[in-house]
C-alpha positions in Angstrom: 21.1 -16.7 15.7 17.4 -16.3 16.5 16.2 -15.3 19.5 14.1 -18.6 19.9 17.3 -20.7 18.5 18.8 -19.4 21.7 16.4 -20.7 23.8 17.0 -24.4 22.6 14.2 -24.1 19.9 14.7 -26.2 16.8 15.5 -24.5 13.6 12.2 -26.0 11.9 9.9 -25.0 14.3 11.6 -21.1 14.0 9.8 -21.1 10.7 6.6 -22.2 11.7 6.4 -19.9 14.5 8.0 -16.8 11.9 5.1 -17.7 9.8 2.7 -17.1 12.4 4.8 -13.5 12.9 6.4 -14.6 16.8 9.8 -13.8 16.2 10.0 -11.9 19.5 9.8 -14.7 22.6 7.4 -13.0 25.2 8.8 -13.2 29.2 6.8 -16.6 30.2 8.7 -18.2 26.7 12.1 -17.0 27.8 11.8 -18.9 31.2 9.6 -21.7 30.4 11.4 -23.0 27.3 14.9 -23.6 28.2 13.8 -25.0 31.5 11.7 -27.6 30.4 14.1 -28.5 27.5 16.9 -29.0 29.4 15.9 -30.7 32.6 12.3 -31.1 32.3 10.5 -32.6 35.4 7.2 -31.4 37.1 6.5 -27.3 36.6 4.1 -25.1 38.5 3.7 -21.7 36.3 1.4 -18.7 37.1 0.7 -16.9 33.8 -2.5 -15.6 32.6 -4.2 -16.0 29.4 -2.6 -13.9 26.5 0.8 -14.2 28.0 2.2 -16.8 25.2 2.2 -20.3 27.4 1.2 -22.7 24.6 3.9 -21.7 22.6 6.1 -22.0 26.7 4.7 -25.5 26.7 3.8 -26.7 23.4 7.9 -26.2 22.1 8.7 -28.5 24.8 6.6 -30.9 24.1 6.9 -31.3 20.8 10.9 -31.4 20.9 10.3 -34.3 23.1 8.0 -36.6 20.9 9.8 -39.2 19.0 7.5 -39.4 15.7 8.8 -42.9 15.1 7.0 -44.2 18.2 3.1 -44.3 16.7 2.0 -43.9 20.5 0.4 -41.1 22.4 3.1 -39.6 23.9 2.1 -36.1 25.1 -1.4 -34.9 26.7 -2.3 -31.5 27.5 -6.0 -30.7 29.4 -7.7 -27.9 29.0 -11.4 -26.6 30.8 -13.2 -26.0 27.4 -13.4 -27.1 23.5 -12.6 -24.1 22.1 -9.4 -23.8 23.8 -8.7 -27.4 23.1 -9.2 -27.0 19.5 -7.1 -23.5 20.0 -4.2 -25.8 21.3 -4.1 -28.3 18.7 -4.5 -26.0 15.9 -1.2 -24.1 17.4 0.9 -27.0 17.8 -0.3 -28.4 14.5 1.2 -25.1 13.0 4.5 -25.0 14.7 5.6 -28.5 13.5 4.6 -27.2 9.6 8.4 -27.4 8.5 8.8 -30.6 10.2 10.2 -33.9 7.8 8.5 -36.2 10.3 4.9 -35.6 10.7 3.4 -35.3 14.8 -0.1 -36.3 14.9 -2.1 -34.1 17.1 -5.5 -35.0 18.3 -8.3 -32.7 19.9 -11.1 -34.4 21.8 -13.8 -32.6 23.9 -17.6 -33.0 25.3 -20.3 -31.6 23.5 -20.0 -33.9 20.1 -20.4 -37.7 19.3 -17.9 -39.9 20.8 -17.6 -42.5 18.0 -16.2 -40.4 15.7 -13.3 -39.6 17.9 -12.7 -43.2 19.3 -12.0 -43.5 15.1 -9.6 -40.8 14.8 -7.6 -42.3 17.7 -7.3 -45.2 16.1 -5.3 -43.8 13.2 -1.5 -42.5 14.6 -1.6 -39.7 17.3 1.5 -38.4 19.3 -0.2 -35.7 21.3 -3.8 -36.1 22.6 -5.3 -32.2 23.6 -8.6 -33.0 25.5 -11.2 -31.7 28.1 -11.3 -33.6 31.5 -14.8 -35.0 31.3 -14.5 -36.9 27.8 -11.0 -37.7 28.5 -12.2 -40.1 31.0 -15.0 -40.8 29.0 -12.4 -42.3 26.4 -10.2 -44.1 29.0 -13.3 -45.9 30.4 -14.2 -47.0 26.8 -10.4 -48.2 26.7 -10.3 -45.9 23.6 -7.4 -44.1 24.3 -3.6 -46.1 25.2 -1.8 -44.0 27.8 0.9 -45.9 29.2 3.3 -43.9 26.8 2.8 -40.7 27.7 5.4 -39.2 29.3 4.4 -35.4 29.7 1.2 -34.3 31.3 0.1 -30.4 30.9 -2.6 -29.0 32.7 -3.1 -25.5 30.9 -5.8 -23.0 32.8 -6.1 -25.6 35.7 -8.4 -22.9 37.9 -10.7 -22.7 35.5 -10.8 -27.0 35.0 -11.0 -26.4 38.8 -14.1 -23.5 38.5 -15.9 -26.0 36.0 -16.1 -28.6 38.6 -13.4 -31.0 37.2 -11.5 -31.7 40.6 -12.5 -35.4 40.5 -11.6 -35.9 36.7 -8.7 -34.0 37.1 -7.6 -36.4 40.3 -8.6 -39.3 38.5 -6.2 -38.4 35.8 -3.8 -37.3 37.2 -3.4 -40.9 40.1 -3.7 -43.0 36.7 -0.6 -41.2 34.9 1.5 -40.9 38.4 4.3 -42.1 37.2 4.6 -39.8 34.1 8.1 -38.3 33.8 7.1 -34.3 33.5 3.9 -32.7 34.8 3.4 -29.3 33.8 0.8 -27.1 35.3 -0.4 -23.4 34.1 -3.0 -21.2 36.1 -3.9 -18.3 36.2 -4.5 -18.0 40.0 -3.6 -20.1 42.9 -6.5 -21.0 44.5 -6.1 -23.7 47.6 -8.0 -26.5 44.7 -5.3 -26.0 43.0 -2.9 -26.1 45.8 -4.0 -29.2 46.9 -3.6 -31.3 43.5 0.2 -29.6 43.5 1.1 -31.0 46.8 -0.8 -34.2 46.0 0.0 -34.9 42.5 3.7 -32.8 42.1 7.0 -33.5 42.5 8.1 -31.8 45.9 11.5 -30.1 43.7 8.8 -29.0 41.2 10.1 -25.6 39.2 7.9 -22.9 39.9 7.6 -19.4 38.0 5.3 -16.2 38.3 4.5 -14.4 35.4 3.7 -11.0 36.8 0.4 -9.0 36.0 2.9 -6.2 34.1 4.7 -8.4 32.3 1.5 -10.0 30.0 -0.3 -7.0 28.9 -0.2 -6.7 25.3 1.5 -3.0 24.8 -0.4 -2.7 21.1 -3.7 -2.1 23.1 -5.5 1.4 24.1 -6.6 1.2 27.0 -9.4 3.7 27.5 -12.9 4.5 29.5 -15.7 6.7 29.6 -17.4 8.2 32.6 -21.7 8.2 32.5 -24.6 7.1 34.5 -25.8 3.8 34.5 -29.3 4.3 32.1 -26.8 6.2 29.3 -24.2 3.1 29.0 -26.4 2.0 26.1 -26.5 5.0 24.7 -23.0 5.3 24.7 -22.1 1.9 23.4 -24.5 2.2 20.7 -22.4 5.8 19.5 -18.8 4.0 19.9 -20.4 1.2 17.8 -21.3 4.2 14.9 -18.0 5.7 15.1 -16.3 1.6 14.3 -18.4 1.7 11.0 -17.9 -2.3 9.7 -14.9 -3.1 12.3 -15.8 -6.4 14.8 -15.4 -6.2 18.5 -16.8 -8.1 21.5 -18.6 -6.9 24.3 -18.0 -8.4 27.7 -20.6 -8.5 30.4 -20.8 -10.4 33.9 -23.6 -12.8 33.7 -26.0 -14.9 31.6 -28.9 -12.7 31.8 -26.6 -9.3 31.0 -25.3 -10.6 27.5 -28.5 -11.7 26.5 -30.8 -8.3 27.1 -27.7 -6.2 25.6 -27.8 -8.8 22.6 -31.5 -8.1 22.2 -30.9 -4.2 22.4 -28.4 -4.5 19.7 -30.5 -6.4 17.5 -33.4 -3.8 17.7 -31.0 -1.3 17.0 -30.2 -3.2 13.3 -26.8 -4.4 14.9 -25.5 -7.6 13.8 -24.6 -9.5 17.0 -25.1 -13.1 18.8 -24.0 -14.0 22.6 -22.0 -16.7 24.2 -22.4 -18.1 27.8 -22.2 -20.9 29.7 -25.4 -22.4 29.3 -25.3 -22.5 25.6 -25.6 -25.7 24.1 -22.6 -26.7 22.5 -24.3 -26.2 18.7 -25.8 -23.3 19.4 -22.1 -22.0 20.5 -20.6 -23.7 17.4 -23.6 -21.1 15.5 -22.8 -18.0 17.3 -19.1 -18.6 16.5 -19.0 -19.8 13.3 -21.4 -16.3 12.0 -19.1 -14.2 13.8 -16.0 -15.9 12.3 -17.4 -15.6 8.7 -18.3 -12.1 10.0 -22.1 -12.5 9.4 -21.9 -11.1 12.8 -20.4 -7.9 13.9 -20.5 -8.0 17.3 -19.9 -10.4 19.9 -21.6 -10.0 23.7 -19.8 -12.6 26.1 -19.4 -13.5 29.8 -16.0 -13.9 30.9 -16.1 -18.3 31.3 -17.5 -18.3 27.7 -14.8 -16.0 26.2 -12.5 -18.4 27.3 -10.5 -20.0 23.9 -12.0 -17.4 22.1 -9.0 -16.7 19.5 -10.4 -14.4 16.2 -8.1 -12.9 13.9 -8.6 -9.1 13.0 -10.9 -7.8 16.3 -10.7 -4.3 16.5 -11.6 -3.6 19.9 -13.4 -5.1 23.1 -15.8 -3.4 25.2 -16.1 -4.0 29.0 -19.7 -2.9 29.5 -19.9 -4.5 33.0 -16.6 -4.1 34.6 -15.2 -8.1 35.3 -14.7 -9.6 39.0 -10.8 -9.5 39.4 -7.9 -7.9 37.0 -6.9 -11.0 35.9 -10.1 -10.9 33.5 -9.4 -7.7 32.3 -5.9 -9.0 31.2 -8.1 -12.1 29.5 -10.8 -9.6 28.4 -8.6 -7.0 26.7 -6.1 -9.6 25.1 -9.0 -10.5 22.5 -7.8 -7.5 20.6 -4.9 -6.7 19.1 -3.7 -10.0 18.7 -0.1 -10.9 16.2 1.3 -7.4 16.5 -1.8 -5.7 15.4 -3.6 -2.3 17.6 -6.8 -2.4 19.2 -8.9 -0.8 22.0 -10.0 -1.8 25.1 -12.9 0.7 25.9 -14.4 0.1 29.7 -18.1 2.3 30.1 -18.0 3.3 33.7 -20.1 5.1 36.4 -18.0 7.7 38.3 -17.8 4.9 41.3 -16.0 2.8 39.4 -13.3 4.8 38.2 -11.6 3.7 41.1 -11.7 0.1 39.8 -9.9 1.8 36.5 -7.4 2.9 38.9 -6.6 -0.8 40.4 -6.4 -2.1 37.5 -3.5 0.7 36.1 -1.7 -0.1 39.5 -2.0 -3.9 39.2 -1.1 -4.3 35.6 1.1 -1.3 34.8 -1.1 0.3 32.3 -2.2 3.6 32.0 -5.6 4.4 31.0 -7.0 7.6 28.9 -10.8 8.8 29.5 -12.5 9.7 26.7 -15.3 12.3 26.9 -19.0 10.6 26.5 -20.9 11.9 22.5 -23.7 14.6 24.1 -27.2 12.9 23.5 
């Protein structure tokens, strides 16, 4: 018996999920699934990103749609499109070996409405879509929810961060009465708090998924200790010694990614930037070049990294430490991703080192300090 057949997992979604190489459930899987298949009911989980909750919730859900029933009968919200689109894709893949198809539909911000008020009129089982066009589509009476009998919220504190506490309460008071309500975040701020105790069931399950228990153990963790004006310098000489491997770089705000971006550039490196103020198509761009690897290099703020799922990354880069550890869990899990290595390289001053430290005590890792190339 497989390890996921003991959980209550269906034997044709065992080899959808063995052709995407999870064989081994991961901690958040092991308590999640058999919870929610056997009594369901409202769930408050804290798990960070990288820790393997759509698989936790998607299973669930999909054991629970009957494909017979051409209504929407699952909806999952997420804060951006790219994870939205990541979500679909995944559940789309699980249900591979299934006889019965479940239609799976992804709709976000960003991109004409019409077309997806089209594709919702053609069979859909499991609506995945941001909070904003959601509403959007239940104003327009383009989207029939009074079937849907599991609600997920997946990275509500970031919905929450985005400024989706209205939507989210909106949504949430029109699908009251739905049968299971299944909410995933990272952190617990008091937002978040609130829609539990206004929106949950009181006996809701709740479940911690600690900081040790989701770091990837394939991944190097490693820094270098130099002064602030020779972090370029630096960078540019871990970037030689990668040759043609792809990475990104992580940095804390708007204005950062773009002046490293332009310093790569003028150094003949092939790399584009992400953050939040992008327009949607000029995010689609940067993305699509670095996923047909016309660009090498990535340089991304930790909101706009969000979603961001790329086979074969070699290594991330934390050239501007992040604000909490929960990013560098989020950060570092870009890399070595289905069982593959990679590295996770922070470039610190000597103050900082002690940030290094938290995070080894926080998250259980253990970090090696590499010794900066001589100019």
């Amino acid at each position: 018996m497989s390890k996921f057949e003991a959980l209550g997992i269906r034997k044709e979604f065992i080899q959808g999920l063995s052709d995407l190489g999870i064989i081994e459930p991961t901690p958040i899987q092991k308590k999640v699934i058999p919870l929610l298949l056997e009594s369901g009911g409202d769930l408050v989980g804290q798990a960070q990103t990288g820790t393997g909750k759509t698989a936790a919730f998607g299973l669930p859900l999909l054991h629970s749609i009957a494909p017979e029933i051409d209504k929407v009968q699952g909806l999952v919200l997420c804060p951006t499109r790219e994870l939205g689109q990541q979500v679909a894709k995944q559940l789309f893949k699980y249900t591979k070996y299934l006889q019965e198809r479940i239609f799976i539909e992804a709709v976000f911000g960003g991109v004409p409405i019409d077309k997806q008020i089209a594709s919702l009129t053609r069979p859909t089982h499991i609506v995945v879509a941001t909070p904003g066009r959601l509403i959007d589509l239940i104003n327009r009476k383009a989207v029939d929810l009074s079937h849907v009998h599991t609600l997920i919220l997946d990275e509500a504190d970031e919905m929450l961060s985005m400024g989706f506490k209205t939507e989210l309460d909106e949504i949430l008071k029109t699908l009251s009465n739905v049968e299971n309500k299944w909410l995933f975040s990272a952190t617990m701020p008091h937002g978040i708090q609130e829609i539990v105790k206004k929106h949950m069931s009181r006996d809701a399950h709740r479940l911690e998924v600690s900081g040790k228990d989701v770091v990837n153990k394939q991944i190097m963790h490693q820094f270098i200790v130099c002064n602030e004006t020779d972090k370029f310098y630096i960078l540019t000489e871990f970037l030689k010694s990668e040759h043609t491997n792809r990475g990104v770089i992580f940095c804390k705000t708007k204005v950062a990614t773009q002046k490293l971006t332009k310093q790569l550039i003028a150094k003949n490196i092939a790399a584009d930037c992400i953050h939040g103020d992008l327009l949607q198509k000029e995010r689609d761009k940067a993305m699509r070049a670095f996923k047909n690897t016309n660009v090498q290099i990535l340089v991304a703020t930790d909101v706009a990294a969000r979603g961001i799922d790329i086979e074969g990354l070699s290594y991330v880069v934390h050239y501007q430490l992040p604000e909490n550890e929960e990013y560098y869990t989020h950060r570092s899990g870009r890399t070595a991703r289905a069982g593959k290595e990679g590295v996770s390289l922070a470039i610190v001053t000597s103050d900082e080192v002690r940030q290094i430290r938290k995070y080894e005590k926080f998250l259980g890792i253990s970090f090696r300090e590499i010794k900066p190339v001589k100019k």
